[in-house]
C-alpha positions as CSV (number, residue, x, y, z in Angstrom):
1,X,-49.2,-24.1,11.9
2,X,-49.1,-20.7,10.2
3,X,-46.7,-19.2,13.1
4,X,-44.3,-21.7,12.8
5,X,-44.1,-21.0,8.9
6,X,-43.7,-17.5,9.5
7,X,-40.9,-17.6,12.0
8,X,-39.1,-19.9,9.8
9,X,-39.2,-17.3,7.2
10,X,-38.2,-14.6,9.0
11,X,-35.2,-17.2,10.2
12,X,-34.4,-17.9,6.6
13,X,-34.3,-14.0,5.3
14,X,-32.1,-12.7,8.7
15,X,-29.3,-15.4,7.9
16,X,-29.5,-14.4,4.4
17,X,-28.8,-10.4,5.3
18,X,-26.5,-12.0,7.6
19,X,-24.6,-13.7,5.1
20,X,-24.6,-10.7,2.6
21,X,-23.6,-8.5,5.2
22,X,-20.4,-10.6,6.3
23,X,-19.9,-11.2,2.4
24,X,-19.6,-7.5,1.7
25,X,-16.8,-7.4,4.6
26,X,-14.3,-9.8,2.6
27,X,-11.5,-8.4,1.2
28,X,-11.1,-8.0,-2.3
29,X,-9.0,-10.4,-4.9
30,X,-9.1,-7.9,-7.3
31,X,-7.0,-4.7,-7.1
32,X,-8.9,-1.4,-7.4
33,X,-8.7,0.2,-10.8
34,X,-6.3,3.0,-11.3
35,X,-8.6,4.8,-14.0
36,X,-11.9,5.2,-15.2
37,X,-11.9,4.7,-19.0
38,X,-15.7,6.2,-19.2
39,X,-15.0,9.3,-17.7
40,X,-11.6,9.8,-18.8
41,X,-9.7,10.6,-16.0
42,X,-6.3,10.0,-15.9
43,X,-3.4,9.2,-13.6
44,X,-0.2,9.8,-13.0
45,X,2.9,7.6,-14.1
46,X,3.6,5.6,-11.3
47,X,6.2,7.1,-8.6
48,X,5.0,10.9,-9.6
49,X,1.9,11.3,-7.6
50,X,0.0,9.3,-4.6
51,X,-3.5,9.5,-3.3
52,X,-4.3,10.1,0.2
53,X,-6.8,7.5,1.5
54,X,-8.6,10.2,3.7
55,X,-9.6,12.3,0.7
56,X,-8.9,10.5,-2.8
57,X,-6.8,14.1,-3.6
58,X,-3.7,13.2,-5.3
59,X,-1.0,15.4,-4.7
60,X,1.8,15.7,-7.2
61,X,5.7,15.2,-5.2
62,X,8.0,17.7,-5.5
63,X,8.9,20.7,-3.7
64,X,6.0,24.0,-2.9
65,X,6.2,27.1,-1.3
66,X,3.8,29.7,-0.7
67,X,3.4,32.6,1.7
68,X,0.5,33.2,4.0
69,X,-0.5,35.9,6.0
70,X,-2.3,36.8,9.6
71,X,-3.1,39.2,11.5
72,X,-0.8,40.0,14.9
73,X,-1.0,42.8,17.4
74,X,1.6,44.2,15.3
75,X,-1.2,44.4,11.6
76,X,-0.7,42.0,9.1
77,X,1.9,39.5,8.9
78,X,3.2,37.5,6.3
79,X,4.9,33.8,7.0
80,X,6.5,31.9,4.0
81,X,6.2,28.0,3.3
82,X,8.5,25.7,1.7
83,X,6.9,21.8,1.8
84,X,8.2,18.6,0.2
85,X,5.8,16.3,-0.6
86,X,6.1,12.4,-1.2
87,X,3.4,9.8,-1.6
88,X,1.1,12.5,-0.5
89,X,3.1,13.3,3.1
90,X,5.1,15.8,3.9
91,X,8.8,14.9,3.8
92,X,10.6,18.0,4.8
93,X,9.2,21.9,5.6
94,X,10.8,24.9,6.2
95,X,9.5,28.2,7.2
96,X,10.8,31.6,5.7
97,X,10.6,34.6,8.2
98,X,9.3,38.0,7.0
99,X,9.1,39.5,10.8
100,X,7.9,43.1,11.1
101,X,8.6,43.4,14.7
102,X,11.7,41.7,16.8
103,X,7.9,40.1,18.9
104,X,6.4,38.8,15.1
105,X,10.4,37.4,14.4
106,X,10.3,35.6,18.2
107,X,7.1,33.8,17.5
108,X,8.1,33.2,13.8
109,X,11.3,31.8,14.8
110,X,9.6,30.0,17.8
111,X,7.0,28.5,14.9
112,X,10.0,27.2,12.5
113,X,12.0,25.5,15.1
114,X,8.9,23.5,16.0
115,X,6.5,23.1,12.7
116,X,8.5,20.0,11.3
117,X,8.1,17.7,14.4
118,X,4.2,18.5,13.7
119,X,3.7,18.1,10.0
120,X,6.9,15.9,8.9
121,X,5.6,12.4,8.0
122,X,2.2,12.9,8.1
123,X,-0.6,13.1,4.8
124,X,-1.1,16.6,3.8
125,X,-4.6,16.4,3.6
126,X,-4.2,15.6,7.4
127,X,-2.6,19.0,8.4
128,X,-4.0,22.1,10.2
129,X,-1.8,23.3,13.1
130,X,-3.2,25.5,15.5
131,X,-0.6,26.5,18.2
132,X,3.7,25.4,17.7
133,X,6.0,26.4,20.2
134,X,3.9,28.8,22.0
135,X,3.0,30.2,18.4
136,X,-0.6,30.6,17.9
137,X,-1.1,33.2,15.3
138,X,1.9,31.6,13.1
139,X,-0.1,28.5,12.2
140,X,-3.1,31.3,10.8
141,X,-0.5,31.9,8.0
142,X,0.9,28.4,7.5
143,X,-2.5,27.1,7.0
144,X,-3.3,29.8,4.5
145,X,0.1,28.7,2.9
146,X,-0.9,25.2,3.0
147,X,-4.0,26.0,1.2
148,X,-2.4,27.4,-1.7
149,X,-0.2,24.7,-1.8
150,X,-2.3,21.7,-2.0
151,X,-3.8,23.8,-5.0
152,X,-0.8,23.7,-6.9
153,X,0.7,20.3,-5.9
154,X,-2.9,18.7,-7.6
């Protein structure tokens, strides 16, 4: 008799972790609160920032630009980043050429023809290029610039 009093135990507490775990699955009624009153943390008015789900960074929109550099065959080079960001993406990009060679202006004007149909629509915590249009030492700069800009833009 005791085995069968133990098995229906077990029985009973499995569909209870069952049931919590499929109850923990449900989506939410309620919406998630935008700020934590015991820490103090602020946000944004609404339409001046957005939060990335992949991080929780928010990003301020507007316009950035910074300049990174890298290192070519040529010694150190220096590429310049303009980014627009909305609702944490990237809307628009250009690139700004500081060449020191006609070989660093080829690949830098290889880069900038290219970059957007990369970085253009997608969340800014999301971006590290490594090779654009043949470009691989390029994207060593633009991620430097990116860096800085994510700085600013929180």
């Amino acid at each position: 008799m005791r085995p069968s009093v133990r098995k229906s135990v077990f029985v009973g507490i499995a569909g209870l972790s069952l049931a919590g775990t499929v109850t923990g699955c449900a989506p939410s009624d309620t919406p998630a609160p935008t700020s934590d009153s015991t820490s103090g943390a602020s946000t944004a008015p609404a339409g001046t920032a957005s939060t990335p789900a992949s991080s929780g960074s928010v990003y301020q929109d507007g316009t950035y630009s910074a300049d990174g550099t890298y290192v070519s065959p040529n010694g150190t080079e220096t590429v310049g980043v303009e980014l627009t960001l909305a609702a944490g993406a990237v809307a628009a990009v250009n690139i700004t050429q500081h060449p020191s060679s006609p070989n660093t202006r080829k690949f830098q004007g290889e880069f900038a023809g290219g970059i957007a149909a990369q970085v253009v629509g997608k969340s800014i915590d999301e971006l590290k290029v490594s090779k654009v249009a043949g470009s691989s030492l390029t994207s060593g700069g633009f991620n430097q610039a990116l860096d800085k800009i994510k700085a600013e833009a929180q």
